[in-house]
N, C-alpha and C positions, 0 to 999 in steps of 0.2 A: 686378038684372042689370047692373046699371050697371059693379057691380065687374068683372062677367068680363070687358066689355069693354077696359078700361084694361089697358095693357101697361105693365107696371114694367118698367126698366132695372137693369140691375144697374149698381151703385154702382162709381163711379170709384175706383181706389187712391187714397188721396195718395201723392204722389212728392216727393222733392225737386226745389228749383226748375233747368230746366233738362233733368230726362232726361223723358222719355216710352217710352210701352211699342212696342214694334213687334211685330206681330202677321207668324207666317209666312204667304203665302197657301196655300200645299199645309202637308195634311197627313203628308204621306209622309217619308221617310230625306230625311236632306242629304247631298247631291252634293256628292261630290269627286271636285279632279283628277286623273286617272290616275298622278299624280306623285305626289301625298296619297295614293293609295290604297297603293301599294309605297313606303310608307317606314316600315312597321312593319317588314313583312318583308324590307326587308333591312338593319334594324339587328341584329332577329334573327339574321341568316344572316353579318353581319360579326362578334355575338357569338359565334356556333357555331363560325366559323371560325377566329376567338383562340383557342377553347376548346381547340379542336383542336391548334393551333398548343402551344399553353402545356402541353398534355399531353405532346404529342412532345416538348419540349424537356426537360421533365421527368425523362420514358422515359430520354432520351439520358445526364444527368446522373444520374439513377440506374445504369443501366449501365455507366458510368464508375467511379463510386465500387468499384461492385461488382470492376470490374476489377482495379484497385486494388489491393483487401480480398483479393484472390484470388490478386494476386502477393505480397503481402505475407507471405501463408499458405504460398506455397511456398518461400518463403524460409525462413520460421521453419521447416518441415516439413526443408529440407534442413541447417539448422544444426544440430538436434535428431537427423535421421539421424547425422552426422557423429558427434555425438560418445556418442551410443550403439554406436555399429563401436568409437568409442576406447575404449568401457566394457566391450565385447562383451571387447575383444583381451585389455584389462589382466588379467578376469576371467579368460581360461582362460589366462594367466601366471601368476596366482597361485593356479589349481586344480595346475597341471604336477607332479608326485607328485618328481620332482629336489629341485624351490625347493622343497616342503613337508620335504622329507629335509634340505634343507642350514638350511633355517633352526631344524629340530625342534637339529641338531649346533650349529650357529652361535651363537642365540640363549638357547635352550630349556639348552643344556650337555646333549643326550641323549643316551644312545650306544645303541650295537644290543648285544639280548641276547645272550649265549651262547649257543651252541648245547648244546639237550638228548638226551640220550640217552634213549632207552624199553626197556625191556629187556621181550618177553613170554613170558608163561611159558605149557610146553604140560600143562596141568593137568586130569586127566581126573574129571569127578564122580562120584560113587559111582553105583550103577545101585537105588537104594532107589527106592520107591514115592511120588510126589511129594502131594501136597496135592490136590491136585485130584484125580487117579485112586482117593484113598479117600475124597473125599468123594462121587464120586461111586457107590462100588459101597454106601456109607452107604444114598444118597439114594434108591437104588432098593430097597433093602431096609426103611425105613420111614417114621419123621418125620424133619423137618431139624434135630428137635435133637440126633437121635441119630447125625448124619449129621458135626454140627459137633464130636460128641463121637467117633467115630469117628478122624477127621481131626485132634485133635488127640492120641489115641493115637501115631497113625502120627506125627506131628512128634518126640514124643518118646521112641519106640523107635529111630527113625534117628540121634537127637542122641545118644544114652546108646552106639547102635550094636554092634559086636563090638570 
């Protein structure tokens, strides 16, 4: 029983010579000044506020360029109308049916036709029985071959004729 009595210490570090341990009396959070306490937050709130700042400024210079890129565009937009009106114009000058006449004379050496005569004749057809009207009184009286045979009768009683 002897042992239970004795109380061991627990063992000293070694230190280097010169420092010593300091023990805190509480065990609880360390206190700080109200001053330490607000000075995370408002480095935070100085970087949110560059942030900010460096956005806008941003914004602004992009906007800018944009502006820019946008007069540029109506520039190129109205050089490009301009000379499409001068393409528009040239083109229906050289559709004008005159400039295609004078240059066909001018260039081409073409001249304009004579004028033709038609002469029609008033020529009455024979009133024989045509192709069709024998094949068809053929067609009703048997086969189509006898209808095709028919039909070429009649072609050549009318050719041989009176």
């Amino acid at each position: 029983m002897a042992r239970a009595e004795r109380r061991t210490e627990p063992a000293k570090p070694r230190l280097a010579p010169g420092l010593e341990v300091v023990r805190r009396r509480s065990k609880g959070l360390i206190r700080r000044s109200p001053v330490r306490r607000l000075a995370p937050a408002a480095i935070l709130g100085a970087i949110g506020v560059v942030a900010v700042i460096f956005a806008i400024l941003l914004e602004q210079v992009i906007l800018a360029q944009s502006a820019f890129e946008l007069s540029r565009l109506r520039s190129d937009l109205a050089t490009v109308q301009a000379r499409h009106e001068r393409a528009m114009f040239e083109a229906s000058q050289l559709e004008s049916p005159e400039r295609i006449e004078r240059y066909a004379r001018d260039e081409l050496g073409m001249i304009e036709p004579p004028l033709s005569e038609y002469v029609i004749a008033d020529v009455k057809a024979p009133r024989s029985p045509g192709l069709a009207q024998s094949a068809r009184r053929s067609s009703l009286s048997g086969s189509p071959a006898a209808a095709i045979g028919a039909a070429a009768e009649t072609d050549q009683a009318s050719s041989s004729g009176p």
